[in-house]
C-alpha positions as CSV (number, residue, x, y, z in Angstrom):
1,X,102.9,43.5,116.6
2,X,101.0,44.7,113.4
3,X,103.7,45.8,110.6
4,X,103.8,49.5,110.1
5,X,104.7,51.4,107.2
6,X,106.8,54.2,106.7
7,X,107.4,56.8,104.3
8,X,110.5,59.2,103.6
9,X,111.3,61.7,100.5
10,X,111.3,58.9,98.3
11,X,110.4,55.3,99.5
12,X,107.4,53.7,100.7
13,X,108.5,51.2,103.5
14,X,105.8,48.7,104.0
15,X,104.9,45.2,105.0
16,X,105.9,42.7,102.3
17,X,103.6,41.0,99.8
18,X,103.2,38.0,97.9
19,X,103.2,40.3,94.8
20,X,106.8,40.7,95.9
21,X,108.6,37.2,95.2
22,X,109.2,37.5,91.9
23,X,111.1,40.7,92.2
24,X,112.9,39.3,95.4
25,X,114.0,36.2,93.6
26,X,115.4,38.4,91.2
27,X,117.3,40.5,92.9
28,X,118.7,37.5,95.0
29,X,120.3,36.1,91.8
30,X,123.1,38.7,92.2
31,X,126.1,36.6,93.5
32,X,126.9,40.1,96.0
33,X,124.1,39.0,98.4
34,X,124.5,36.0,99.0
35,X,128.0,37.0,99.4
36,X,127.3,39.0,102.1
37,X,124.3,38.2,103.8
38,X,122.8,35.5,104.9
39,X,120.6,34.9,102.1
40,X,120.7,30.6,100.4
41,X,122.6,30.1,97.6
42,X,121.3,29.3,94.9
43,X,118.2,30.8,95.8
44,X,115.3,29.6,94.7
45,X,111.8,31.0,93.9
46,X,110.7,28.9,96.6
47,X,112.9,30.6,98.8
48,X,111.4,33.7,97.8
49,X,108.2,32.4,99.1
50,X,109.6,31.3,102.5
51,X,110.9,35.0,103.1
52,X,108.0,36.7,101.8
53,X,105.1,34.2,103.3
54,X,106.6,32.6,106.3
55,X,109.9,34.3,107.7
56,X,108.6,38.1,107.7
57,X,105.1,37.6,108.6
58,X,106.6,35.6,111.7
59,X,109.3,38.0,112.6
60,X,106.1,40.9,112.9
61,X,104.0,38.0,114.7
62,X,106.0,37.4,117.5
63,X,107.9,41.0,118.2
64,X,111.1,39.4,117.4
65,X,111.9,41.1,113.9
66,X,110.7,43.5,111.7
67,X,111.7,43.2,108.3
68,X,110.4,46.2,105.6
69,X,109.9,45.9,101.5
70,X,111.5,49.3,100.8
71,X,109.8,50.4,97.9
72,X,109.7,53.8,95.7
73,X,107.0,56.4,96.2
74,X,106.9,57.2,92.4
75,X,106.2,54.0,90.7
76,X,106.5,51.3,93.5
77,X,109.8,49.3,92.5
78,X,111.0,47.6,95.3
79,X,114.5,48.6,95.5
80,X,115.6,45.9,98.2
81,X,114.5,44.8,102.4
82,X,115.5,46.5,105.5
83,X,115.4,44.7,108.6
84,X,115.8,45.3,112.0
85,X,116.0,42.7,115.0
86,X,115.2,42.5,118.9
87,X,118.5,41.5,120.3
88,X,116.5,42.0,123.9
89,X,114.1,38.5,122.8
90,X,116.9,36.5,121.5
91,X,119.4,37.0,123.8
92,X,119.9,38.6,127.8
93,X,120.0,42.8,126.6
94,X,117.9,44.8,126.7
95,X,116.4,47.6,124.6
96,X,119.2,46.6,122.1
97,X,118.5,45.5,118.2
98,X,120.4,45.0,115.2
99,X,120.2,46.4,111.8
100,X,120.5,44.7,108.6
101,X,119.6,45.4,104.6
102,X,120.2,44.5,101.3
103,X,119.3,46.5,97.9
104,X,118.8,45.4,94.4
105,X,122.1,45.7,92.3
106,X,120.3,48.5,89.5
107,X,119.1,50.6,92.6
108,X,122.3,50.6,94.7
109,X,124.6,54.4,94.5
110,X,121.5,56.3,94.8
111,X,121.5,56.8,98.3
112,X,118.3,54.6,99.1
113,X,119.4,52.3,101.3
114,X,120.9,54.9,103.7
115,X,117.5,56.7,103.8
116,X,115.0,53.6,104.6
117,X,117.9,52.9,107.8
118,X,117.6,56.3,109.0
119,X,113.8,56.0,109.1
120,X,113.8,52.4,110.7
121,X,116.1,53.3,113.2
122,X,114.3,56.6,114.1
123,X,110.9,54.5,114.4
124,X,113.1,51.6,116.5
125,X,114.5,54.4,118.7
126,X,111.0,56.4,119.0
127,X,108.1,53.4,118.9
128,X,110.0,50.5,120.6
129,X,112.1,52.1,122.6
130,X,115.7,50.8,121.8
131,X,118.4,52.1,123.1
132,X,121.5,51.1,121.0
133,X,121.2,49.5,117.6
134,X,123.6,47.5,116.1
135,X,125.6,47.1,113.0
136,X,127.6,43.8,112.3
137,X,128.8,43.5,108.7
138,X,131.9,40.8,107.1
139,X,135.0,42.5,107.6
140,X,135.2,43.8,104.0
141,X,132.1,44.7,103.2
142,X,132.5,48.6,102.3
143,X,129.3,48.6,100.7
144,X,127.2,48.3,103.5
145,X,129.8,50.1,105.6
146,X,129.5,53.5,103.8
147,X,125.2,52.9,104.1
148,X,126.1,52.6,108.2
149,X,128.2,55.5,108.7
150,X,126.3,57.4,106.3
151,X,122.9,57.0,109.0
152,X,125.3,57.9,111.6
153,X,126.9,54.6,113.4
154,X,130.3,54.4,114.5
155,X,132.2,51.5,113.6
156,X,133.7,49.8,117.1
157,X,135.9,47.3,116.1
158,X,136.4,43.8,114.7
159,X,135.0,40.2,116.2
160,X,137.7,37.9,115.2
161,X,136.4,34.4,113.7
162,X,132.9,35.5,114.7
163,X,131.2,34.7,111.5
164,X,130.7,30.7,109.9
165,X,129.7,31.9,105.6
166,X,130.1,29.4,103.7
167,X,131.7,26.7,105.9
168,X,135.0,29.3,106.9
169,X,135.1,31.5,109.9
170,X,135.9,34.8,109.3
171,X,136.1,38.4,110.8
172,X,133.3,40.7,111.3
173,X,133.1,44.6,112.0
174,X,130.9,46.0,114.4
175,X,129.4,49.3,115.0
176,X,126.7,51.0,117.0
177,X,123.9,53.8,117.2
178,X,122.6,55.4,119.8
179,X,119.4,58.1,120.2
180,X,121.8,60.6,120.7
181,X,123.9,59.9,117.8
182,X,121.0,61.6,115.7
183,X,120.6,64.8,114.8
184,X,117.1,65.9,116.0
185,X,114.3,65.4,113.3
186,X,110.5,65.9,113.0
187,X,109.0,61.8,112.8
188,X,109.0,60.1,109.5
189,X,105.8,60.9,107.7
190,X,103.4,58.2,107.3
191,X,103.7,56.2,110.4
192,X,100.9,54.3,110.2
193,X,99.4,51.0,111.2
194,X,99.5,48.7,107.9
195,X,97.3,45.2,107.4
196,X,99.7,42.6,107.8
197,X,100.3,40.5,104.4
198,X,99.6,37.4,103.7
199,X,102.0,34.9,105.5
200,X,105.3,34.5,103.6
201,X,108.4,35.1,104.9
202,X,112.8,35.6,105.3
203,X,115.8,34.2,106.5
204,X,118.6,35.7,109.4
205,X,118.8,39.7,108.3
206,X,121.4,40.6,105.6
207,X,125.2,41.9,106.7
């Protein structure tokens, strides 16, 4: 599949760039997301690289992910990466995927993250046809929490010992979206066939 972009009040959501690793290394060097994603630590400008060159391009490649350089309209500061998975080609579901972000520390409490997810998740439900999207976070993490229920999902519980981070096992929360959940909307403007980047990619999506 060719990346997309999309556009909302604000943000420009579009494919990633090599222009991009510099600002993504940066933002990585907060000790919150490698603390709750899945990001290396340390990480490395050469990790940078691998997400923006190799992981993303791949994920758009073979159908399997689609990971987004959320961006702002006025000025074009990327404010962090949302990312969304096909649970349907990894695993025996279908029409299912899973969500996943994470936002630079200076542009977090602005409300951005919550309004990429609610146009990824509109595209997912509308252009690929998904049919539940999920949410899996570490139990604890209120952060990304409050950006879920604030696009809508209900939280369903806790997977005990689900999660290895950092060599311990620990508990993760779960929650879920459905078409319905949504309150009916016009599309999101701009949806529009972009030119892929150049390859450079990412690792598993943020929790």
């Amino acid at each position: 599949m060719k990346p997309v972009t999309l556009t909302t009040d604000r943000l420009l959501l579009r494919p990633f760039e090599p222009s991009d690793v510099p600002a993504v290394h940066t933002a990585c060097q907060d000790p919150a997301i490698p603390r709750w994603t899945a990001v290396p630590t340390p990480y490395g400008l050469d990790d940078a690289e691998r997400f923006v060159g190799t992981a993303v391009p791949e994920g758009w490649r073979n159908d399997t992910a689609y990971t987004f350089a959320v961006a702002t309209r006025d000025g074009g500061t990327l404010v962090g990466s949302m990312g969304l998975v096909r649970l349907d080609r990894l695993r025996t579901v279908e029409r299912q995927a899973e969500l996943g972000y994470w936002t630079a520390k200076e542009h977090r409490g602005k409300g951005y993250t919550a309004e990429a997810a609610g146009a990824v998740v509109r595209w997912a439900f509308r252009e690929l046809g998904v049919e539940r999207m999920e949410w899996l976070a570490e139990a604890g993490n209120e952060g990304s929490w409050a950006v879920a229920r604030k696009v809508g999902f209900r939280r369903e519980g806790t997977l005990r010992a689900k999660l290895v981070h950092g060599g311990i096992r620990r508990d993760l929360w779960i929650g879920s979206l459905l078409p319905s959940d949504l309150p009916r909307e016009p599309a999101p403007a701009g949806c529009a066939t972009a030119p892929a980047p150049d390859p450079t990619p990412y690792l598993p999506h943020p929790r």
